[in-house]
N, C-alpha and C positions, 0 to 999 in steps of 0.2 A: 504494500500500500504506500505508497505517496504519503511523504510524509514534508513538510518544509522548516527552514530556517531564513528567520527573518533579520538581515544584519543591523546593527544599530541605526547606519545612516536613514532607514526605511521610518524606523521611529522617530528621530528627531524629524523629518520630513513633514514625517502626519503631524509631528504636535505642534510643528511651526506653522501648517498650512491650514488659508480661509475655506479651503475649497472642502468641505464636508465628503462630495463624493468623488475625489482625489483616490487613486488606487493605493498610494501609501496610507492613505487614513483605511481603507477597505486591507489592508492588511493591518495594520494594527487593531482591529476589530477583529481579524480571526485569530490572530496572537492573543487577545484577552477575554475572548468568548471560547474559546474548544469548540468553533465549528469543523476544525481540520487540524488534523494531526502536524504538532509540531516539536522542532529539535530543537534544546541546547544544552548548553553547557555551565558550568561552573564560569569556566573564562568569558562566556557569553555573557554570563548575568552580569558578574561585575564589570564587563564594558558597559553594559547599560548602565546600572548604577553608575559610574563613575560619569560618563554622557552627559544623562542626564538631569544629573545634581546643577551641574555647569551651565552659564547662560550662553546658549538660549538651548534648548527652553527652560530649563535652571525648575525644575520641579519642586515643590518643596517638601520635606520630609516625610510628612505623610502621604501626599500622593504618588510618591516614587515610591514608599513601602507598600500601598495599595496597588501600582502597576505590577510591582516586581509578584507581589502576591499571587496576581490574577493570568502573568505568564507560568507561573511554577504550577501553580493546583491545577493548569492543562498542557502544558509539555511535560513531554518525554527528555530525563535531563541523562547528560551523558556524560564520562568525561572521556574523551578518546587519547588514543597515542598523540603524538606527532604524525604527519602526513609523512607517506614515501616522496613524495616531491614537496618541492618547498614552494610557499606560496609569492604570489608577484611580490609582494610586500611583505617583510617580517613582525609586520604591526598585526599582519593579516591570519598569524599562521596557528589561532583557537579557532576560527571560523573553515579554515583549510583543512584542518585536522578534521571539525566536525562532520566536514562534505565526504571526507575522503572516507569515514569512518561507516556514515550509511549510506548503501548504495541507492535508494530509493529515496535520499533527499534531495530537493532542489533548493537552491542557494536564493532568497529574494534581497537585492543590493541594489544599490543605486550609483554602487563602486566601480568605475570603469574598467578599472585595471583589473580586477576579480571577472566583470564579465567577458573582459577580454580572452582571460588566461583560461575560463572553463569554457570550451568550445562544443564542452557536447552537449550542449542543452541543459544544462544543470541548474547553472546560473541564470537567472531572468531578473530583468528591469521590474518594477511592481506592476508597471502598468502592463508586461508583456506576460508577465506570470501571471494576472488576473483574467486576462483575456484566452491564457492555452488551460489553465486549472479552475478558475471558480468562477465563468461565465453561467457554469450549468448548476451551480451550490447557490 
C-alpha cells in the first residue's frame, strides 16, 4: 500500500499560504487527519519541531505540540538506517534514508534538488502528488 512522506518545506508552505485549497494545505490535512497512510521519523519530527518553532510560521508552543500530536497518533514512525546512496544534500539525508527504507513510499517536497535526484516517480511536487494519488480520496 502506498504509503507517503511529507517533507517539512510542504508544511511551512501550507501554514504560510492564503490559499485554503493550495495542494500543500490538502496535504497537511492528510498529515493531520489519517486519511492516508503516512511515514516518518524521529529525524523527521524534530525537523518539524525545530521549522516550525522559527519564524515564519514561528508556531507557538502549544500548537506545535498539538501538530506534532496529530502527525504521530496517524503515522507510521520509523527510524531507518542511512540510505545506500547518499542524498543530493547532507541536510537531506533523514528524509533519504526514510525513502530509501520503504519501498512503497513516495516523497511529497517542494525541494528541487530531492525531486531532481529521485527520478522514479517517488518524489512528487504537492501539487503533482495530489493530482497522481488523492484526486480519487
Amino acid at each position: 500500500m502506498r504509503c507517503f512522506i511529507v517533507d517539512t518545506s510542504v508544511l511551512v508552505a501550507a501554514l504560510l499560504t492564503r490559499r485554503a485549497a493550495s495542494p500543500t494545505v490538502r496535504w497537511l490535512e492528510v498529515l493531520l487527519g489519517g486519511t492516508q497512510p503516512v511515514l516518518v521519523s524521529t529525524a523527521l519530527l524534530a525537523e518539524y519541531r525545530a521549522v516550525l518553532s522559527r519564524k515564519p510560521p514561528a508556531l507557538d508552543e502549544s500548537d506545535l505540540e498539538a501538530l506534532l500530536e496529530a502527525v504521530i497518533s496517524h503515522a507510521r514512525i520509523v527510524d531507518p538506517p542511512p540510505a545506500a546512496t547518499p542524498p543530493p544534500d547532507p541536510g537531506d539525508a533523514h528524509i533519504w534514508a526514510l525513502l530509501a527504507a520503504e519501498p512503497t513510499a513516495c516523497l511529497i517536497t517542494g525541494d528541487q534538488a530531492l525531486l531532481n535526484a529521485c527520478r522514479d516517480g517517488r518524489a512528487l511536487s504537492p501539487k503533482d502528488a495530489l493530482d497522481r494519488w488523492l484526486t480519487s480520496s
